[in-house]
N, C-alpha and C positions, 0 to 999 in steps of 0.2 A: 504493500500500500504506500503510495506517496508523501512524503511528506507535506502537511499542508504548509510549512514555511519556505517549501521551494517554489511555491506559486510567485513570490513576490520578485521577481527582478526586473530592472531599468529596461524601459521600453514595453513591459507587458502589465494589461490591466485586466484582473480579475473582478467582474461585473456579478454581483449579489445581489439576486430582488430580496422583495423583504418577502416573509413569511409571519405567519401570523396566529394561526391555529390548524387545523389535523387537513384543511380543505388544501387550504395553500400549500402549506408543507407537501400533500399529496401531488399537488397541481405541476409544482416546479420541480420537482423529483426526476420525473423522468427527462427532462431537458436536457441535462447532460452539463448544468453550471458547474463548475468547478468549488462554486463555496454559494452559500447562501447565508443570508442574513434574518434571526430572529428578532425582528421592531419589538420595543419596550411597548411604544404607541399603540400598534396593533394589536399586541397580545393582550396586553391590559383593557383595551376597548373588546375585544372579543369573548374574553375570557369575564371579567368582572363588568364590563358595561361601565367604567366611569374611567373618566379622564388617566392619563399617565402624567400624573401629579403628587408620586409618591406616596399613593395608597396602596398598591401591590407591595404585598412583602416578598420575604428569600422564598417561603414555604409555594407560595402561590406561584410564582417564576420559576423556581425550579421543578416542579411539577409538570411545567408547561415545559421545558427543556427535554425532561425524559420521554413524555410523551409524543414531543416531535421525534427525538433522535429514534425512538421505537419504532418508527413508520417510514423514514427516508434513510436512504442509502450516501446521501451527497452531504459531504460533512457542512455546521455551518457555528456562525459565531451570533451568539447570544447578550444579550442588553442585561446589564448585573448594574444598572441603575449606580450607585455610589457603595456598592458591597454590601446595603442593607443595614448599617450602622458603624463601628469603630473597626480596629486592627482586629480586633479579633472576628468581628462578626466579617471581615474582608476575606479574610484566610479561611473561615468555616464556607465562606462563599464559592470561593475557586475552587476547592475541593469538590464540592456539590456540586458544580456544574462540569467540572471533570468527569468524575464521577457518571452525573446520569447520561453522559454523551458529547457535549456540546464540544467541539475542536476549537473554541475559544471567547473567555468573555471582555464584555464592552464594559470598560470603567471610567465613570467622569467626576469630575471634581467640584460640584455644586453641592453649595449646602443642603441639609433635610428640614422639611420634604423637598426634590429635585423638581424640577419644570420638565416640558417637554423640549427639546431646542427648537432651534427659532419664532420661541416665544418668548415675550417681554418679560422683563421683572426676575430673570437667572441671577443668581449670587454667589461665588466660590468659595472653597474653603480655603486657607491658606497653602502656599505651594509646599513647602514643607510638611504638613500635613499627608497632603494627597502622594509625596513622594514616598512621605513612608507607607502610605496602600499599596503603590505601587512594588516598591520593596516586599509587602508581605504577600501582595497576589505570586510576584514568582517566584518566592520560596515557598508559597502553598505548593503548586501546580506541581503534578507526580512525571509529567512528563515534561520535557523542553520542546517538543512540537504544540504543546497545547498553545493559544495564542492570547496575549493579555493587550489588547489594546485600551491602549490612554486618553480618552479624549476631556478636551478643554471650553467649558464653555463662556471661557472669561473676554473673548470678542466682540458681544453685543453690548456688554455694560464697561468693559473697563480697557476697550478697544486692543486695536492688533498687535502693538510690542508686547502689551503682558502676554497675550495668549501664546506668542512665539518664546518668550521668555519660559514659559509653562512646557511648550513645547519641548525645550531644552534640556527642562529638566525630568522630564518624564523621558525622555530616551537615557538620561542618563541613568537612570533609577532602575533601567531592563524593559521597556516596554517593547515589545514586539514591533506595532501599528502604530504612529498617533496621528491622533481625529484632535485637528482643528477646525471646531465647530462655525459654523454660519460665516464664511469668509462672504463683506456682502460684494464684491466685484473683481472682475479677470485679472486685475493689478494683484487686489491681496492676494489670488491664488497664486498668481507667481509668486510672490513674495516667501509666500507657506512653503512651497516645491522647491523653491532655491534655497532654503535655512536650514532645511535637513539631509541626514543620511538615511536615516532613519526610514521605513515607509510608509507614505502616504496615503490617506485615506481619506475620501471625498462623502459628504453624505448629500446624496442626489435627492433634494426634497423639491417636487411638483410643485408653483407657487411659495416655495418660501422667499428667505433672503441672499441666498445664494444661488450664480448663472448657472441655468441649465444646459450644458455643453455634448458633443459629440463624441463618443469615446476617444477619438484618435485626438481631439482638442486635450482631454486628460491626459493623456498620454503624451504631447508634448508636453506640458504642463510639467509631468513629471508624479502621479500620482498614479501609485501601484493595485489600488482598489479604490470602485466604486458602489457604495450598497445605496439599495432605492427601496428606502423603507415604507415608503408610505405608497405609491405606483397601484401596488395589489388592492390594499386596502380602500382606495379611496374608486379603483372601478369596481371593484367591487358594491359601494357604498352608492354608486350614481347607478349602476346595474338596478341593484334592490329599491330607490327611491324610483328607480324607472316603472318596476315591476307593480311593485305595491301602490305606486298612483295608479297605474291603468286599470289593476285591479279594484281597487275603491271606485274610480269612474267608471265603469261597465260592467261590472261583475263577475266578467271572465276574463281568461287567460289567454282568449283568439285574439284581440289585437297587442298584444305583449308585441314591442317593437324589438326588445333586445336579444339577441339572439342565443337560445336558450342551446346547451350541451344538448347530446341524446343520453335518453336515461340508462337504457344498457351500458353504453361508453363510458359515464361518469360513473355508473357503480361499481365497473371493472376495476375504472381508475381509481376507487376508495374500499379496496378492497374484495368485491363480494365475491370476481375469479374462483381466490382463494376457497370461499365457504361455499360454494355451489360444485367444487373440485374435493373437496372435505364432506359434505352430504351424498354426493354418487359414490368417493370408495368406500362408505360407511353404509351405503342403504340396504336394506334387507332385501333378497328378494323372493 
């Protein structure tokens, strides 16, 4: 099996949708991505119904981690929120997402309860601080493939030297990836991709505050991955507002505009092959 740290060299970018719950995770599986990405945002919207605002705990996130890793084959890295509270609750974190599967978790340096990025009103913790998370996520971590990426979301409120300064110090503390959050135009990105050695990591957010570019524009750029957390979730989200209005105004399902899976295809693809493969060699006859 490859190592997931050999994906990362100059000139190639490993592209991760986000995933979200057992549908997604199903859906992007068979593609053939080399990593995929488990959104804090969507999971916690999926899973609990309310905002990703730091009301998901470890228990609840990690559950969602083994759950995925039980169903897809294509490794991916997972949102561990700010470790769920101090060093020790950091290190009981890594382990647990080692553990149920996950090939590597996302750590950021905002105070609790955390925000979602590129939204207003984020606040850091001190960089010393976060350095020693970083510190105990990779002497948690059983393996050195496992991947600890750093992100920083001290950009929007305390602009782009500190976040690069953060930057700094999180590659020196062992970070795998770091994620400078919300760079808002094509200058900062350069800025970010020529400050480090380190590798890069872009968060592709639809409408946020950072350009939405062309892989090959990443990649001169100089950034080794790009995850697109929220892409899934949000067609998804205009799918179902499509559905369930037309449903409300007509009462059927015949003028449904968007265009629906077939249901045999989508049940293969969530499994039921399997159990309909498992009832013939078991049926009596």
């Amino acid at each position: 099996m490859a190592l997931v740290k050999e994906l990362f060299k100059p000139g190639n970018l490993v592209t991760a949708p986000g995933i979200f719950d057992g549908i997604s995770a199903r859906m992007a599986d068979p593609f053939g991505f080399e990593l995929l990405y488990m959104t804090g945002y969507g999971t916690v919207a999926s899973y609990l119904g309310v905002p990703d605002a730091g009301i998901a705990s470890y228990a609840d996130m990690v559950g969602r981690v083994q759950m995925i890793a039980n169903v897809i084959k294509t490794p991916f890295i997972a949102d561990g929120d700010t470790g769920y509270g101090g060093l020790l609750n950091m290190h009981h974190t890594v382990k647990g997402y080692e553990a149920a599967g996950a090939a590597g978790i996302q750590i950021e340096d905002q105070e609790f309860p955390k925000k979602c990025g590129h939204t207003p009103g984020r606040k850091v913790i001190p960089l010393e601080d976060m350095v020693q998370k970083i510190e105990v996520a990779v002497e948690a971590r059983e393996s050195d493939n496992f991947l600890i990426v750093a992100r920083t979301d001290a950009r929007t409120s305390y602009g782009l030297d500190e976040a690069l300064r953060r930057g700094e110090g999180f590659a020196k503390a062992g970070a795998d990836i770091l994620f400078i959050e919300s760079p808002e135009s094509h200058e900062e990105m350069e800025k970010i991709c020529s400050s480090f050695d380190t590798p890069l990591l872009v968060n592709v957010v639809d409408g946020g505050s950072t350009p939405v570019l062309s892989k090959q524009d990443y990649i001169d750029l100089g950034y080794q991955i790009a995850i697109y957390p929220g892409t899934g979730f949000m067609a998804t989200a205009q799918a179902l507002h499509s559905v369930y209005g037309t449903i409300k105004e007509t009462g059927s399902s015949v003028d449904v505009e968007v265009p629906l899976r077939d249901f045999m295809t989508f049940s293969e693809e969530m499994g039921f092959k399997e159990v309909w493969d498992f009832d013939k060699k078991h049926a009596r006859s």
